[in-house]
Structures are given as C-alpha cells and as structure tokens.
C-alpha positions as CSV (number, residue, x, y, z in Angstrom):
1,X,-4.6,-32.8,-13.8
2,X,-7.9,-33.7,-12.2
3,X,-8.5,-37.1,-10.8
4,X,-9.0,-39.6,-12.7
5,X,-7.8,-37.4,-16.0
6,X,-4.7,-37.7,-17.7
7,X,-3.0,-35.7,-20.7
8,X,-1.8,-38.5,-23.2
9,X,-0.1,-37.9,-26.5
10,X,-2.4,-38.4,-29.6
11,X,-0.4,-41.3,-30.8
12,X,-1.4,-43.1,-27.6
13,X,-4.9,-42.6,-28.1
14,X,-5.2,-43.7,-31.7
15,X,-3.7,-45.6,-34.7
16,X,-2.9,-43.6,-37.5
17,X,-3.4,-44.7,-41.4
18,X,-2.8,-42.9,-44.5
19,X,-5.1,-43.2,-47.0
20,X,-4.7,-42.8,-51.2
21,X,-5.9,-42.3,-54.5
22,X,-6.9,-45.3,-56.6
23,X,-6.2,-44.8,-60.6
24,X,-8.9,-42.3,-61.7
25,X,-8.2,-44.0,-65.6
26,X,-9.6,-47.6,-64.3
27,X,-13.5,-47.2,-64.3
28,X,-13.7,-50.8,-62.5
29,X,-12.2,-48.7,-59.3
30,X,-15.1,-45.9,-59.5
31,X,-18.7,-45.5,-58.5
32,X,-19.2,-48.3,-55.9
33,X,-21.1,-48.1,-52.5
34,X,-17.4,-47.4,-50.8
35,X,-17.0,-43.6,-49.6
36,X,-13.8,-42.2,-50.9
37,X,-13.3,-39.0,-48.7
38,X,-11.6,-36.0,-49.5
39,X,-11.6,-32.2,-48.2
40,X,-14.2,-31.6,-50.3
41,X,-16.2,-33.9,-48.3
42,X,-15.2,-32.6,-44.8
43,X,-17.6,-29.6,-43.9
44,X,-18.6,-30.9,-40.6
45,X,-17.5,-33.1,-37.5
46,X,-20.2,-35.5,-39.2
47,X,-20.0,-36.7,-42.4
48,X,-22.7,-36.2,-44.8
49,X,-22.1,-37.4,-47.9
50,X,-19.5,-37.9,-50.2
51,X,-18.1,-36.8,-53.9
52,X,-16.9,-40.1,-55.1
53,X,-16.7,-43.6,-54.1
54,X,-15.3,-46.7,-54.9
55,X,-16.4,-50.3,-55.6
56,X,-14.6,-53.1,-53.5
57,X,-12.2,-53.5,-56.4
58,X,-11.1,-49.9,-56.1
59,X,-10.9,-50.2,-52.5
60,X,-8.8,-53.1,-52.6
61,X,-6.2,-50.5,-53.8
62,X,-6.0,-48.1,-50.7
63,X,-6.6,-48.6,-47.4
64,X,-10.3,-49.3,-46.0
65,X,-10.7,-47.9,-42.1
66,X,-14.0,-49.2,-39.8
67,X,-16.7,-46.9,-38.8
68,X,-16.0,-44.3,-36.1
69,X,-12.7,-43.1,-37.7
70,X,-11.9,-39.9,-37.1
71,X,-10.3,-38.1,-39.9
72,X,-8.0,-35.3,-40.1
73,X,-6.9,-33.1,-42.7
74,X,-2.8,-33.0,-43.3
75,X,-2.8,-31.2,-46.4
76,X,-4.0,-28.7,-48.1
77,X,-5.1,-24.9,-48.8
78,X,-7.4,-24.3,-46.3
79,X,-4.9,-25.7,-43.4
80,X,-4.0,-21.9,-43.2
81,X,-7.3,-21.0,-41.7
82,X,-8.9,-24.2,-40.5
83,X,-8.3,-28.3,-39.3
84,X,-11.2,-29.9,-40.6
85,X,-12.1,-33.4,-38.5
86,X,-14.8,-35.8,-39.7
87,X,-16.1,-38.8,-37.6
88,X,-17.4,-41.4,-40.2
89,X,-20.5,-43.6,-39.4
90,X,-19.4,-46.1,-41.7
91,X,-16.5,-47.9,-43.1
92,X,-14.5,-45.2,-45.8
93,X,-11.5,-44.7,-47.9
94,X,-10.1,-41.7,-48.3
95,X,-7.3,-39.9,-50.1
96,X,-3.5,-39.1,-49.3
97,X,-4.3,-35.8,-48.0
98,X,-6.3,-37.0,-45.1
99,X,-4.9,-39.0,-42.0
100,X,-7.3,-41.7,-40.4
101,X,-7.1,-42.3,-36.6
102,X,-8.7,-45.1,-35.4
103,X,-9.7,-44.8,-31.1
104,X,-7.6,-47.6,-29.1
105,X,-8.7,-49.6,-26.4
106,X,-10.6,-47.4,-23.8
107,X,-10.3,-44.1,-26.2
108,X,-14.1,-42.9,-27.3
109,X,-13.8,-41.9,-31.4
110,X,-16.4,-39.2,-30.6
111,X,-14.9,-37.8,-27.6
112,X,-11.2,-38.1,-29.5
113,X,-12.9,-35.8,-32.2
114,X,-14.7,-33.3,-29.7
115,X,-11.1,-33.1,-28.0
116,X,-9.3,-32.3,-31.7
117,X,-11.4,-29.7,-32.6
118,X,-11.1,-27.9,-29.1
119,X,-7.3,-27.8,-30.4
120,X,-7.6,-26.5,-33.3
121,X,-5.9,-23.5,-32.8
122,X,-2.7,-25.0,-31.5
123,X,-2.2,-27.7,-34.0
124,X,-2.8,-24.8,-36.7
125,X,0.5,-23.2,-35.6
126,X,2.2,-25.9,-36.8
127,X,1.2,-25.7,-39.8
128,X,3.7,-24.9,-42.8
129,X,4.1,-24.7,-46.0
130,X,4.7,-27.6,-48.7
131,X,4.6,-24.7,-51.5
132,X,2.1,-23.6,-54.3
133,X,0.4,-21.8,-50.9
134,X,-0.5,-25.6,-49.5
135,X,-0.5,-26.2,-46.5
136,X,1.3,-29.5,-44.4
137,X,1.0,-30.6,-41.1
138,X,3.8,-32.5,-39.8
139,X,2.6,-36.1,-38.6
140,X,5.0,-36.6,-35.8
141,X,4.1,-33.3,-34.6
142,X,0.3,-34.5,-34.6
143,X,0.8,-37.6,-32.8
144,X,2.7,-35.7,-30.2
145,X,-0.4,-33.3,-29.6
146,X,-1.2,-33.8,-25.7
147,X,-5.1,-34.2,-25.6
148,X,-7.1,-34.5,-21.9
149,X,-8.2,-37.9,-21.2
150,X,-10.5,-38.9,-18.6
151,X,-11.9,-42.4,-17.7
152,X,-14.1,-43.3,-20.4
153,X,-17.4,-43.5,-18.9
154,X,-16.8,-39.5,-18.9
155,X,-15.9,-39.8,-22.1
156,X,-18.7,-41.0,-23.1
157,X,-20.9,-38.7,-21.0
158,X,-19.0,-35.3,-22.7
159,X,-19.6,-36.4,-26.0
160,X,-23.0,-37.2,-25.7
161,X,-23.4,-33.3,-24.1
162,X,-21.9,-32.0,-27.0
163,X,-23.9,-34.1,-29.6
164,X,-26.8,-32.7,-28.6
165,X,-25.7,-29.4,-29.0
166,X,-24.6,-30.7,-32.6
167,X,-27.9,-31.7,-33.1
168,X,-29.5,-28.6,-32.3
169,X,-27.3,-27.0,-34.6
170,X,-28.0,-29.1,-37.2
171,X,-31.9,-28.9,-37.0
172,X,-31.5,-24.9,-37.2
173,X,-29.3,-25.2,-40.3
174,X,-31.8,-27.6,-42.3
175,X,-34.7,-25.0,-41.4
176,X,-32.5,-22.4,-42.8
177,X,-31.5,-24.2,-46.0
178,X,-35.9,-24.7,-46.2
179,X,-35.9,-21.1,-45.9
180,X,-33.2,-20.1,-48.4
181,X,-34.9,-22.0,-50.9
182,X,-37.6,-20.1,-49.9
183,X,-36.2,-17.1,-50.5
184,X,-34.0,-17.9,-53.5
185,X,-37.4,-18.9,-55.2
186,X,-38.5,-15.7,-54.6
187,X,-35.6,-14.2,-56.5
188,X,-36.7,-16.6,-59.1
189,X,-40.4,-15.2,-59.3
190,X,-38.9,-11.3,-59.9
191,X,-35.6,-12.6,-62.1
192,X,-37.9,-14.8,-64.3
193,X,-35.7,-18.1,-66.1
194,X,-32.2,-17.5,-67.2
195,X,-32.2,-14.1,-65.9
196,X,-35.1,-12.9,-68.2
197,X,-37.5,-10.9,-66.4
198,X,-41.8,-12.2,-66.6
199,X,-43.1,-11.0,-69.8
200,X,-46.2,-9.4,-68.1
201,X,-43.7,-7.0,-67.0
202,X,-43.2,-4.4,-68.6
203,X,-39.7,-2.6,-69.0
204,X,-38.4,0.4,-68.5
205,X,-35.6,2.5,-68.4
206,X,-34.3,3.6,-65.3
207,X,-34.0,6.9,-66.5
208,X,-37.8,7.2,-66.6
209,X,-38.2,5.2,-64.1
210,X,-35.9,7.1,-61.4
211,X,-34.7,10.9,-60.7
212,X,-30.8,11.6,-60.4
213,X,-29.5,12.6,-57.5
214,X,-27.1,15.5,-57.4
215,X,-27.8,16.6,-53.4
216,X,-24.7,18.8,-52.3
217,X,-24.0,19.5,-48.8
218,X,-23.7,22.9,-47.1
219,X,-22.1,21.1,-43.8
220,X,-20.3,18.2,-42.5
221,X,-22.3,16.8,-39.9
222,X,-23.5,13.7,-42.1
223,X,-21.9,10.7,-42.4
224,X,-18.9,9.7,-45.0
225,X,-19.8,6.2,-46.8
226,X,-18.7,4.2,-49.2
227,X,-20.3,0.7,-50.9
228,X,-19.0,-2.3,-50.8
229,X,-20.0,-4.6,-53.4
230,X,-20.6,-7.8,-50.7
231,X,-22.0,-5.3,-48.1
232,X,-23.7,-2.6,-49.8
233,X,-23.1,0.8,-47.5
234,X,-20.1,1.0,-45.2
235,X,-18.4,3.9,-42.9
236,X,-15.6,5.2,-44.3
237,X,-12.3,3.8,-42.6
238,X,-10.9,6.1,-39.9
239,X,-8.0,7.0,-41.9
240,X,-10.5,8.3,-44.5
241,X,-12.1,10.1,-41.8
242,X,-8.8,11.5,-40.9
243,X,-7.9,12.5,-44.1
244,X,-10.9,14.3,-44.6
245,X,-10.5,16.6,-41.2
246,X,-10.9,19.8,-42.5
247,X,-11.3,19.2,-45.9
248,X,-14.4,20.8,-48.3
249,X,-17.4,17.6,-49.0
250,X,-18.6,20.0,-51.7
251,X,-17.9,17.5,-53.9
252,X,-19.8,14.9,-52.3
253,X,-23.2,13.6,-52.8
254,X,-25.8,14.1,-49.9
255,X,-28.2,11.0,-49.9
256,X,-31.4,10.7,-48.3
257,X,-32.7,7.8,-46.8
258,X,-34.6,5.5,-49.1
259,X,-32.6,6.7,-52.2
260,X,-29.8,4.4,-54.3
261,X,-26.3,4.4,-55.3
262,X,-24.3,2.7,-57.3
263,X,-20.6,2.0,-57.2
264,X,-19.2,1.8,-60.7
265,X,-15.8,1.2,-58.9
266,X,-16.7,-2.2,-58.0
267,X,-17.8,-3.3,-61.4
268,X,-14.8,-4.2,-62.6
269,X,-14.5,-7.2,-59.7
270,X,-18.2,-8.3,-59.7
271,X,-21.3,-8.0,-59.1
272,X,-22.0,-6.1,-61.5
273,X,-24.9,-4.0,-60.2
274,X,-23.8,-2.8,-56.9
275,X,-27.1,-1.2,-56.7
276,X,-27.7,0.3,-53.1
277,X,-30.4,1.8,-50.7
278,X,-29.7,3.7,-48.0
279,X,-31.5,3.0,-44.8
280,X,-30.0,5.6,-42.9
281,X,-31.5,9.2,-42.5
282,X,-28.4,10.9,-44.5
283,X,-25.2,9.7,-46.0
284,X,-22.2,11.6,-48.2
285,X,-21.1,9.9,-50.8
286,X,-18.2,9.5,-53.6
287,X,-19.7,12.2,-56.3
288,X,-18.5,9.7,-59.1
289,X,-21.4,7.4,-57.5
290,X,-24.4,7.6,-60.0
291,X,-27.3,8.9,-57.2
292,X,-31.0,8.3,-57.5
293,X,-34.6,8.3,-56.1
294,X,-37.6,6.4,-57.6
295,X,-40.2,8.3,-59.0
296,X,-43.4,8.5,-56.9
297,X,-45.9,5.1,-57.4
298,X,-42.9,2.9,-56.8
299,X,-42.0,0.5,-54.0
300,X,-38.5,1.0,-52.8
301,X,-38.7,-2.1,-51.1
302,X,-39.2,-4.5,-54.3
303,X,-36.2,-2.6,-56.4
304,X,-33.7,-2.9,-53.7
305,X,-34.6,-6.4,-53.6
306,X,-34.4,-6.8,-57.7
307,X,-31.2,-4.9,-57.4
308,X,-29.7,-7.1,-54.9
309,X,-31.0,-10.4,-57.1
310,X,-28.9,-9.1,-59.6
311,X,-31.4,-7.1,-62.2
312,X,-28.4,-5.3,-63.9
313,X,-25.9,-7.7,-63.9
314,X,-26.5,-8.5,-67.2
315,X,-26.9,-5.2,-68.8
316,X,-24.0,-3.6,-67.2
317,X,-21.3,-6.6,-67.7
318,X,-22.3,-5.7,-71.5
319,X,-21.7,-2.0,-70.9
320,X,-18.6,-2.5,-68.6
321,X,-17.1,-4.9,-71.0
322,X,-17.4,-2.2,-74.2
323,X,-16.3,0.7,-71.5
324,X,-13.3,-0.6,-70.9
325,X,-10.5,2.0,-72.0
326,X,-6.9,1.0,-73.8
327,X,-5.1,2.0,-70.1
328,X,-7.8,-0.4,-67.7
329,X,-9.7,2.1,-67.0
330,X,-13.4,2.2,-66.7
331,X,-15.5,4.3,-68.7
332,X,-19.5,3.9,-67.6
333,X,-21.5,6.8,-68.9
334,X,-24.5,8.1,-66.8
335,X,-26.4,7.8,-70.2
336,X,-25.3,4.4,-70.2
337,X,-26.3,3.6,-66.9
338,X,-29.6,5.2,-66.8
339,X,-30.2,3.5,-69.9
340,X,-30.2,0.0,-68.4
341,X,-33.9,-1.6,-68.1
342,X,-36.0,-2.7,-65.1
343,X,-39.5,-4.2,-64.6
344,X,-42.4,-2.3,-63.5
345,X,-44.9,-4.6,-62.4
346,X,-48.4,-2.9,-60.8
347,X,-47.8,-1.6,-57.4
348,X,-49.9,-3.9,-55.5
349,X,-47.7,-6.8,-57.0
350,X,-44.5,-5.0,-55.7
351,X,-45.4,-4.3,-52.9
352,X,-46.4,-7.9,-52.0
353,X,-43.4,-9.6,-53.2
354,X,-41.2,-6.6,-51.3
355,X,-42.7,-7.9,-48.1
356,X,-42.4,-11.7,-48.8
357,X,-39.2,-11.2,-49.6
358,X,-37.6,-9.0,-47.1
359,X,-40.0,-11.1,-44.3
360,X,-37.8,-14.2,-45.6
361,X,-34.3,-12.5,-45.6
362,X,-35.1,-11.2,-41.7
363,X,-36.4,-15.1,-40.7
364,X,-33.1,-16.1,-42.1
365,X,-30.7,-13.5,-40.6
366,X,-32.8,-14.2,-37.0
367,X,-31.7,-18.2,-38.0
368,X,-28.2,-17.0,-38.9
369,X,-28.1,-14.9,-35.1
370,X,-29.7,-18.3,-33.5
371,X,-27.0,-20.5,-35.0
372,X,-24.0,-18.7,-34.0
373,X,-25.5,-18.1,-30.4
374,X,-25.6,-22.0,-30.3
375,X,-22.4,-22.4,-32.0
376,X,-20.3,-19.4,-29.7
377,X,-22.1,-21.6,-26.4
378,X,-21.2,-25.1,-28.1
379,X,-17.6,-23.2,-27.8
380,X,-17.9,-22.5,-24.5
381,X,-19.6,-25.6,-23.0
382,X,-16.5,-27.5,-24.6
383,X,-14.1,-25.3,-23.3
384,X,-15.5,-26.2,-20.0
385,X,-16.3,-30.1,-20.5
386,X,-13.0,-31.3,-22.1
387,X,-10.5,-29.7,-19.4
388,X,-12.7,-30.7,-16.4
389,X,-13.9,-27.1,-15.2
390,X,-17.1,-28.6,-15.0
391,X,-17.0,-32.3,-14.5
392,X,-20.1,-34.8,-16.0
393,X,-22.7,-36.8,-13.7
394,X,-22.3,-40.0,-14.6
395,X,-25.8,-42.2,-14.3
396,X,-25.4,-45.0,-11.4
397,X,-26.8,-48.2,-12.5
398,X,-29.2,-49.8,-9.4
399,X,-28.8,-53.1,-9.1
C-alpha cells in the first residue's frame, strides 16, 4: 500500500442504515417535500429527482439520513447486471431495498462513492439470489468490502478530478436529450398525431408505390444477411455461414443497395414493420423476406426514415393479428403486405425532411460516440486515481 494509503473495510468507513416503506394507504405520509428513494430513482452517482416523497409525518415513520449519503442498492432485479450508488445532495428517505452509508469522521461521501463504483464488479459476485429472479446482497459481506483509503485531503482532490469528468458527461447527455427531441419531433412531423399521417398527404399503396424484388443469384460471392428487428441488417452468424458451405443460395434473394426488406419473422415479437434499407452494395437474403425498390421520383432516404418511425406498425399489427393460424403460425400474404398504405408527399418535401432527419440521427450517434469516449476514460482515469497509480497534487496554502 502506498504511503499514506490504507485498505480499510467499508464498515470502517461508514455507518450503515436501512431504510423502509411508510403505509402507501395513509395519504398524510405522501407527497411532502421529503425524497423517498427507490431503484427507480437511482440512474446516476447523482441524484436527480425522485418518484415519490414524503411529508414530515411520513418521514417520521422510516428513517431520515443527512445530505451526502451514499446509497446502495441491496436488492433487487437488476443486482444481476449492475450496483447502482447514489450520493444525495440533500436529506432523503428511502425504501428497504436500499442501504444508506453515511462517511465517518475523515471519510469524504463523494470519494466513498467514486471508490464503490470502481468495485462494482467484485461486490457483484456476491450477489445471490433471494428468488422470484431478485437479487440480494449480503450486508456483512458489504461491510467487509476492502476499499483504498488515502489521507483525506487526497480524497478530496480525486473526487473533485472525477466530478469534472461527471460534469462533462452530464453537459453532453443534456445536449443529446435537446437533440432527441429534436429528432423525435421530426418523427412527429412525418407520423402526424396519434400515428395518423398529415392529411395533405396523400396515401398510397405500397404496391403502387414500390416494385418487388425477386433478384436471384448466379454465385456466392455476396454476403448472407439477416434483419434484426432492433438492428435492421446483420451478418449471418458463422455457424450459419458454416452451414451454408457448399450449399445452393438459389433460393435466396439478391438485394441491391438502396432497396428494402422486410422480416415478417420478427412481427410476431414487435415492431411490427421491420421495414429495412440496405446500405451495402449487395446482400442475400431469406427468400420468405418480402423484397422491394421504390419506384423512380421517390426519396429513399425519407421512407427508410418513415419505416423506422414506425409507418406500418399499425397496419400490419391488424394484418398479423387476423394471420395468425390455429398452430401459431404466421400467415402474412404478399397481397396483404403490399397492400399496406404510405404517404407520398411532393419530392422536394421528402427530400428536405430525409436530410433533417438523418442530419439529426448522425449529430446524435457522433454525441452517443463522444459520451462513451468520456465515459470508457472516466473508467480509466479512476482506475488510475483510486489505487494510487497516479497520485494527486495537492494545492499548498502560502501563508
């Protein structure tokens, strides 16, 4: 251990408290200016904002802890994958899932945080199960975690590093909330209210609207994909691939890129109109996949977007729920698809709204690249700070 650092059990660094639920049937107890936290309310190290809260009667009930707690969750679904660890900026309550520790003399609450989060991974493996697929970690084995601890001016010094790359975070995750809205209004101006498309648009079928694609391939030199209904086109898994060594993709439908697929085989588990363009120069797909180019004078661009807002949903949950055969198995005629209606608005307006939108969706994938950059080094610079690899330079006060 470095000089001047120690490795102290948690239970040495903090008082623990457990916290509870006052009764929900007493409307005195409910909707006071008194945080009542639960997992719910723990997305972030900071918290932001609360469900429900209590009045001072309520609170009376469970157990109130100061400001600068740090809370930890003991219990519940998501212990499995993550520990989520909130430091409050105000007094709170909190419910009998959730373990407060309050900092002792000489311990810094943030710092204590910073350091539980760096272990998340080893308390994890103590987690078990208290049934119904719940998770429980054991308190005693908490308190006997072994955290770093150096003199608390360093303390100090780390956790003030590391809020700033918190705050940096932070500030890129509001502007990409600004631009989400941005784009989800956007979706609005194409999807209309309640999913009804603007009635200066007319409709039409895609059928007169599209050309099917039949393509077959005379080799096997182009890619084998598949769609995923979260992801749109994906490369076939390698067992597929090997599989397929050697076999006939006669049956398989050669796509060109630009033109759309669409996946009835997801439509059972939603969304419904796993609607698809490729951006690749060629692609083999499943021949079951209904296969299609637009018609010349339309933009690409704005139906891949109206696809991915959802534009079908609603036509083909109808279709899919009166397809459904007496064995579970789905029976979506090409008629029936083709049938399904879209907007046409002029081509200037398509093409306008194409760009907006896919200008917004690339300003929010650059955000989402920025904030995992910061987040991957926040990692790292932690790493670093809180075993002492790189040690702090603590200000000297002139006298």
């Amino acid at each position: 251990m470095l000089e001047g650092w120690k490795s102290v059990a948690l239970s040495e660094l903090a008082t623990f408290h457990s916290g509870g639920t006052p009764n929900k049937e007493r409307s005195s107890f409910w909707g006071g200016p008194i945080p009542w936290v639960t997992v719910k309310d723990m997305k972030a190290m900071r918290l932001n904002g609360v469900g429900e809260s209590l009045t001072e009667e309520g609170a009376n009930t469970v157990r109130v802890v100061p400001a600068r707690t740090v809370l930890v969750l003991v219990r519940g679904m998501g212990l499995f994958k993550d520990l989520p660890v909130v430091l409050c900026d105000g007094p709170v309550t909190f419910n009998q899932d959730i373990k407060a520790l309050v900092a002792k003399e000489g311990v810094d609450s943030e710092y204590l945080a910073f350091a539980l989060i760096a272990r998340k991974s080893d308390i994890l493996r103590h987690v078990d199960s208290a049934g119904h697929g719940t998770g429980r970690l054991d308190t005693d084995l908490l308190k006997s975690t072994p955290l770093p601890l150096p003199p608390l001016p360093e303390q100090r010094k780390i956790a003030e590093i590391l809020r700033t790359w918190d705050e940096a975070i932070e500030k890129l995750e509001a502007l990409r909330a600004a631009k989400q809205n941005r784009f989800t209004g956007l979706k609005q101006q194409i999807m209309g209210r309640g999913g009804a498309f603007p009635e200066r648009w007319p409709l039409k079928a895609l059928s007169a609207v599209s050309t099917p694609v039949r393509r077959k391939s005379a080799g096997n030199n182009h890619p084998v994909m598949t769609i995923s209904a979260k992801s749109g086109f994906l490369m076939q898994s390698d067992k597929f691939a090997r599989d397929m060594a050697g076999r006939s993709v006669e049956r398989y439908t050669l796509l060109h890129e630009g033109e759309f697929a669409y996946n009835k085989g997801n439509s059972k588990t939603a969304p419904y109109g796993c609607v698809f363009r490729l951006d690749r120069p060629t692609a083999l797909v499943p021949f079951v996949y209904y296969c299609f180019a637009l018609k010349p004078g339309l933009d690409p661009e704005f139906y891949e977007h109206l696809f991915a807002a959802g534009a079908l949903n609603h036509q083909l949950s109808r279709l899919i729920n009166s397809g459904v055969r007496n064995d579970g198995l789905l029976n979506l005629y090409s008629d029936d698809f083709y049938s399904c209606r879209v907007p046409v608005p002029p081509i200037d307006e398509q093409r306008k709204i194409a760009r907006a939108m896919t200008a917004a969706k690339q300003e929010l994938a650059l955000l989402d690249e920025d904030i995992e950059a910061l987040t991957r080094q926040k990692r790292g610079l932690m790493q670093k700070l809180l075993t002492g690899e790189w040690r702090v330079k603590l200000e000297v006060s002139v006298a």
